[in-house]
C-alpha positions as CSV (number, residue, x, y, z in Angstrom):
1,X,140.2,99.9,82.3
2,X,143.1,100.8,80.3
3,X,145.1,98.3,78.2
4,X,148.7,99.0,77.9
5,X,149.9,100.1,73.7
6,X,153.2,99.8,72.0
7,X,154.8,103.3,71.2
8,X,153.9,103.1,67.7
9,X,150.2,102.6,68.6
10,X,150.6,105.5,71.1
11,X,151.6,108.0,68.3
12,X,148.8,107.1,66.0
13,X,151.0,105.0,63.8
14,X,149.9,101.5,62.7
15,X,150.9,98.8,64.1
16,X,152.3,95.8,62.0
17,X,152.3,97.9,58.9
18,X,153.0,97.1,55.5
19,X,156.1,95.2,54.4
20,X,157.0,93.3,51.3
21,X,154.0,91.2,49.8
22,X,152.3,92.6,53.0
23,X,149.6,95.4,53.4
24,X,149.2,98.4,55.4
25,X,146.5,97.6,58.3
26,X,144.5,100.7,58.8
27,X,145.0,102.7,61.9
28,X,143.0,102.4,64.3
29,X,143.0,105.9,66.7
30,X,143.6,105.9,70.0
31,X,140.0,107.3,71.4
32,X,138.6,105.1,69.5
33,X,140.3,101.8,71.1
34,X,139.4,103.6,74.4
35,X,135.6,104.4,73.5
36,X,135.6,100.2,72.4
37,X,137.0,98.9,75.9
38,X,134.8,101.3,77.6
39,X,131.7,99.8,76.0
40,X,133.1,96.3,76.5
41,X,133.7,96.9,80.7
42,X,129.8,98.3,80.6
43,X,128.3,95.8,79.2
44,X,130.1,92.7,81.3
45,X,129.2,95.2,84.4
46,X,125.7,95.2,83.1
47,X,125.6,91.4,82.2
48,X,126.1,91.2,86.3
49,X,124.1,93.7,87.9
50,X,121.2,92.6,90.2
51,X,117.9,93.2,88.5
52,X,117.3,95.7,91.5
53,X,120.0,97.7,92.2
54,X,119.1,101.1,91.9
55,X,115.4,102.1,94.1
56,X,113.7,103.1,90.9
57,X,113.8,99.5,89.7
58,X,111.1,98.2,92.4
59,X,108.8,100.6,91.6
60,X,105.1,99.2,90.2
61,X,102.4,101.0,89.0
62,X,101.6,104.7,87.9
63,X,102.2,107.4,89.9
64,X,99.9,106.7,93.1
65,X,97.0,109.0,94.4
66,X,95.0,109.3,97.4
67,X,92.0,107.4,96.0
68,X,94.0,105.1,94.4
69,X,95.8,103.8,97.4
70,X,92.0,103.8,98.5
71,X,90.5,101.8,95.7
72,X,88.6,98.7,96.1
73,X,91.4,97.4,93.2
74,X,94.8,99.0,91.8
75,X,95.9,99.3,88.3
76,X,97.2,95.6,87.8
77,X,94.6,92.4,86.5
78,X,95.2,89.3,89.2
79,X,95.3,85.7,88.9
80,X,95.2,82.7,91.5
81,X,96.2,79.7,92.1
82,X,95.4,77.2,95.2
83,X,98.1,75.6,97.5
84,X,97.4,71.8,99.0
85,X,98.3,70.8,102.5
86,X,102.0,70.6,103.5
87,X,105.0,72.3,103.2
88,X,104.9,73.7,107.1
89,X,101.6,75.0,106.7
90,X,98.0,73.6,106.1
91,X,97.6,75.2,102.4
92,X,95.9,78.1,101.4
93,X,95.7,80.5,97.9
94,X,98.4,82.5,96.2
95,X,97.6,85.8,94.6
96,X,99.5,87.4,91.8
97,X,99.7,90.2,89.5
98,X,99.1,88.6,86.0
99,X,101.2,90.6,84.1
100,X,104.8,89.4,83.0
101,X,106.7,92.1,81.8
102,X,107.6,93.9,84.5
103,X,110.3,91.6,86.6
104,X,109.5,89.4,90.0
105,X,107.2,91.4,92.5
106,X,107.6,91.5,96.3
107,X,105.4,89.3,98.9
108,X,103.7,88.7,101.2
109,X,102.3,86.2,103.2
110,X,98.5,86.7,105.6
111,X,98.0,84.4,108.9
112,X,94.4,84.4,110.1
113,X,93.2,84.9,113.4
114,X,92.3,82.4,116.5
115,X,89.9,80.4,115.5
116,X,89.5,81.7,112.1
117,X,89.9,80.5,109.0
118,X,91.6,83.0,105.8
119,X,89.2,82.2,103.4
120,X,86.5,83.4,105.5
121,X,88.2,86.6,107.1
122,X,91.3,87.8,105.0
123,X,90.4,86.3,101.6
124,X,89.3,89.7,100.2
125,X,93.0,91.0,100.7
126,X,94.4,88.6,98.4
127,X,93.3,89.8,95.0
128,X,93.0,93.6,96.5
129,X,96.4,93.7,97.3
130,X,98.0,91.9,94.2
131,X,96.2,94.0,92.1
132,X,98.5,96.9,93.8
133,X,101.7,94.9,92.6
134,X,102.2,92.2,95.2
135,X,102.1,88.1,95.2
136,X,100.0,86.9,98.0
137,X,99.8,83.8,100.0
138,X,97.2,83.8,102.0
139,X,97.4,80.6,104.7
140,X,95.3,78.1,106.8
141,X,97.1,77.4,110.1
142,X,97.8,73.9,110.7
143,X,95.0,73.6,113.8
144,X,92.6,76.4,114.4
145,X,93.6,76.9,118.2
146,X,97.7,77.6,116.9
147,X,99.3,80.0,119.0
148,X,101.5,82.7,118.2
149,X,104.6,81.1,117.7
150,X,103.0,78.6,115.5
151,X,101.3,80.8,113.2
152,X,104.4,82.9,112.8
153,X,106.3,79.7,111.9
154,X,103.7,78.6,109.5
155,X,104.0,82.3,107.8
156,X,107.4,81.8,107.6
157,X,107.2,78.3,106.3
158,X,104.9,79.9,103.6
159,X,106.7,82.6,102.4
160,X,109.7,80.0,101.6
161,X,107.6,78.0,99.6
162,X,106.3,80.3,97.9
163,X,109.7,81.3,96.9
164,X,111.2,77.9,96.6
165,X,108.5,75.7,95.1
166,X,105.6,77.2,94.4
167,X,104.2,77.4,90.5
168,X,104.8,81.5,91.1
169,X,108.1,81.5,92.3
170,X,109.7,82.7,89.3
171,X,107.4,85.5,90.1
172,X,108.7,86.4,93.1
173,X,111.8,88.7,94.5
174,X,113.1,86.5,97.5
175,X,114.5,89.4,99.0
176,X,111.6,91.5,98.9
177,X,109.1,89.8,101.6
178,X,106.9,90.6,104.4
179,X,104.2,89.6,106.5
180,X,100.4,90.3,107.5
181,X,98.1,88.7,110.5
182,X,95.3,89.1,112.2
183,X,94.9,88.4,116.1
184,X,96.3,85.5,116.8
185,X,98.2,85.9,113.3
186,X,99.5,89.3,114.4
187,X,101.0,87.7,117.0
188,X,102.5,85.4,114.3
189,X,103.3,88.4,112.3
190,X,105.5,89.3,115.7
191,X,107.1,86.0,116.2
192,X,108.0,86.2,112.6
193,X,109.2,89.1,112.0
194,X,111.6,88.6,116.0
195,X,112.8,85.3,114.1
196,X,113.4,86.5,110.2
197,X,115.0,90.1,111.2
198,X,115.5,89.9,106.8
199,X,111.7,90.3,106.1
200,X,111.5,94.3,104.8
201,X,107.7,94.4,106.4
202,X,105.3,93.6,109.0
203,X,102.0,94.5,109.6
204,X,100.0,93.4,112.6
205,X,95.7,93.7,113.0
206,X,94.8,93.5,116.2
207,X,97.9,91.5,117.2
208,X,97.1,88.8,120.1
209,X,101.1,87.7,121.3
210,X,100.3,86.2,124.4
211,X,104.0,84.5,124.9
212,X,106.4,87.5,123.4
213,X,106.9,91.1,123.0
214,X,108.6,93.4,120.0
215,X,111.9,93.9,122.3
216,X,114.0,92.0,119.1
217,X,112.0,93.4,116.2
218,X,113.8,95.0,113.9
219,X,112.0,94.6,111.0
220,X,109.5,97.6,109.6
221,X,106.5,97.1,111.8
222,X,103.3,98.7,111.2
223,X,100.4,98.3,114.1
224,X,96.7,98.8,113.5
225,X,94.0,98.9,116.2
226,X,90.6,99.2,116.6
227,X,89.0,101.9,119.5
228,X,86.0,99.6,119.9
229,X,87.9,96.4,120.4
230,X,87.0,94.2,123.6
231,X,88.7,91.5,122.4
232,X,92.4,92.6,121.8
233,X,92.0,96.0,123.3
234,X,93.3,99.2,122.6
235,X,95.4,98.7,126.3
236,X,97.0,95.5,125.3
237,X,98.5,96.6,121.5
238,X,99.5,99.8,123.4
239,X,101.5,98.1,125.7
240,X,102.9,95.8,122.8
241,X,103.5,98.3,120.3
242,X,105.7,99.9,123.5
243,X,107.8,97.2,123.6
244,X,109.3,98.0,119.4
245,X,113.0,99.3,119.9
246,X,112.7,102.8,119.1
247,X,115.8,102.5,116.4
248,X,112.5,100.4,114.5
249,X,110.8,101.8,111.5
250,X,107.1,101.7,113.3
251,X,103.7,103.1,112.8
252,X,100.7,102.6,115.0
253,X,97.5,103.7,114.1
254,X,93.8,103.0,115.8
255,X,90.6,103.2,113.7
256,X,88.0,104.9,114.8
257,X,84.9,103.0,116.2
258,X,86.3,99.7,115.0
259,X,86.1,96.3,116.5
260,X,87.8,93.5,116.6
261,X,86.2,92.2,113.3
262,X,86.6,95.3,111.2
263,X,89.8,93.5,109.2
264,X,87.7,90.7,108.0
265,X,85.5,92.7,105.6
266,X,87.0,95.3,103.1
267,X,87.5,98.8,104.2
268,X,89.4,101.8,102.9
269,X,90.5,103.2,106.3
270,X,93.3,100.2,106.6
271,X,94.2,100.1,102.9
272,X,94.7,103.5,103.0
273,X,98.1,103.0,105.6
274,X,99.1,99.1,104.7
275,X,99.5,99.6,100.8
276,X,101.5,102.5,101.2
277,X,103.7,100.7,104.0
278,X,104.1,97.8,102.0
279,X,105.0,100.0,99.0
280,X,107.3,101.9,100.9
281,X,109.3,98.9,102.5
282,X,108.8,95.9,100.1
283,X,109.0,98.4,96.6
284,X,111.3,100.6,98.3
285,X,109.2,102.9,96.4
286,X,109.3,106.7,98.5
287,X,106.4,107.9,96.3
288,X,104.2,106.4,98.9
289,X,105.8,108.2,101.9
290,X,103.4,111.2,101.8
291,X,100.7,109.2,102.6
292,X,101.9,107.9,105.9
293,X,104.5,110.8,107.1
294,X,104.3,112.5,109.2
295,X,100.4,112.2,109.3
296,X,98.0,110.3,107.6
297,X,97.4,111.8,104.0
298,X,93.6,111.2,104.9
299,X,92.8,111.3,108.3
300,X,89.3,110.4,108.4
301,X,88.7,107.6,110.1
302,X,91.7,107.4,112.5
303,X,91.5,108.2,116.2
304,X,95.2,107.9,116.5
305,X,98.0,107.6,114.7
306,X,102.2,108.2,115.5
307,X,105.2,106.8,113.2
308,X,109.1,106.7,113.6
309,X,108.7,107.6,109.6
310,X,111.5,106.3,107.0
């Protein structure tokens, strides 16, 4: 920004300058008026920035490794907090980084499978993942026996109060969000992610969508099978995980020798693929895109795995 000078001021002459009874003002050079209004503009541009405008900015944690990404927890101490009945969705826990100093954190939020309760199948990926950088909600479905639809509605229904009114919100980066389900709750995960395109992440277990496909999904998707799985089986994700348009940021992978059950206890072999996913997509933090592209980092454990990588 330049501001327009008299002549005088121009040549390096004061302006107003001494008269009678009246004295000299000292002159104030040019570059220096300049080097003032330049420092004035930056800091009213600063004043206004978003907290996250540059990609650096989402990044969490130290520098990430191959165990680490691995490890039973990451380098941040977790708190929780439980959520009552209501809001769109029967309740549930939030998990959260504890530490304040560091901005809001991306989120996500974790539907259960058919039948199945979170706090008896997913509850171990609440603190796990929070303790990688993330705010959790983990959710019980309004009736056991929800389909699809209705589980993705409740994840949605979640992630907004969790952002709106729950006692972490100020904790949160609305525009940083994503979602995780198991079964019956990856097929929520698909619903949700068809119907909220501004989600940055999706992950699906397993996913059971028995009354859509992916044909709409633009959202990140990641896709994890298991080869030993009799109850969603291997045939029936393939044939949904076909159905993601191809212009979709995707990943499938199948675990080796793993049922249908194998999400509901901890195991590296997932962790090793969904933190880095979410890091990549909710952080925006490309650190972590060695460990998914184009391969696996670590391939033990997989029995197959292709991406459309970022």
């Amino acid at each position: 920004m330049r501001r327009s000078l008299p002549p005088s001021a121009e040549a390096g002459t004061a302006v107003g300058g001494a008269g009678p009874g009246r004295p000299a003002r000292p002159v104030l050079p040019l570059a220096a008026v300049a080097l003032t209004l330049v420092a004035a503009v930056t800091a009213a541009l600063l004043a206004i920035r978003p907290a996250t405008t540059d990609a650096k900015s989402s990044q969490r944690g130290p520098d990430p490794t191959l165990a680490g990404v691995a490890a039973a927890t990451g380098p941040f101490t977790t708190a929780q907090v439980s959520v009552p009945p209501g809001d769109g969705f029967n309740g549930g826990t939030i998990y959260y980084p504890a530490d304040t100093s560091r901005g809001t954190w991306a989120a996500v939020a974790i539907s259960p499978g058919y039948t199945a309760l979170f706090a008896d199948e997913e509850a171990w990926m609440g603190p796990r993942l929070a303790s990688f950088g993330f705010v959790v909600i983990g959710i019980e479905t309004d009736s056991r026996t929800d389909y699809d639809s209705q589980r993705g509605t409740q994840l949605l229904a979640a992630l907004d109060y969790l952002t709106t009114q729950s006692p972490v919100r100020n904790r949160v980066d609305p525009r940083r969000l994503g979602v995780i389900g198991h079964s019956m709750g990856g097929g929520g995960v698909v619903y949700a992610a068809e119907n909220r395109p501004s989600l940055k992440a999706a992950v699906a277990l397993a996913p059971y969508s028995p009354t859509q496909d992916m044909s709409t999904d633009t959202v990140p998707t990641m896709v994890i099978d298991g080869q030993n799985d009799t109850v969603v089986t291997p045939a029936a994700v393939d044939a949904l995980y076909a159905t993601l348009p191809a212009s979709t940021r995707s990943a499938f992978m199948q675990i080796d020798g793993a049922d249908h059950a194998y999400y509901t206890h901890p195991n590296p072999v997932e962790m090793r693929v969904l933190i880095p996913w979410l890091k990549i997509f909710l952080d925006n933090d490309t650190r972590y895109t060695r460990f998914l592209c184009p391969s696996p980092a670590d391939p033990s454990g997989v029995s197959s795995y292709h991406s459309r990588c970022p």
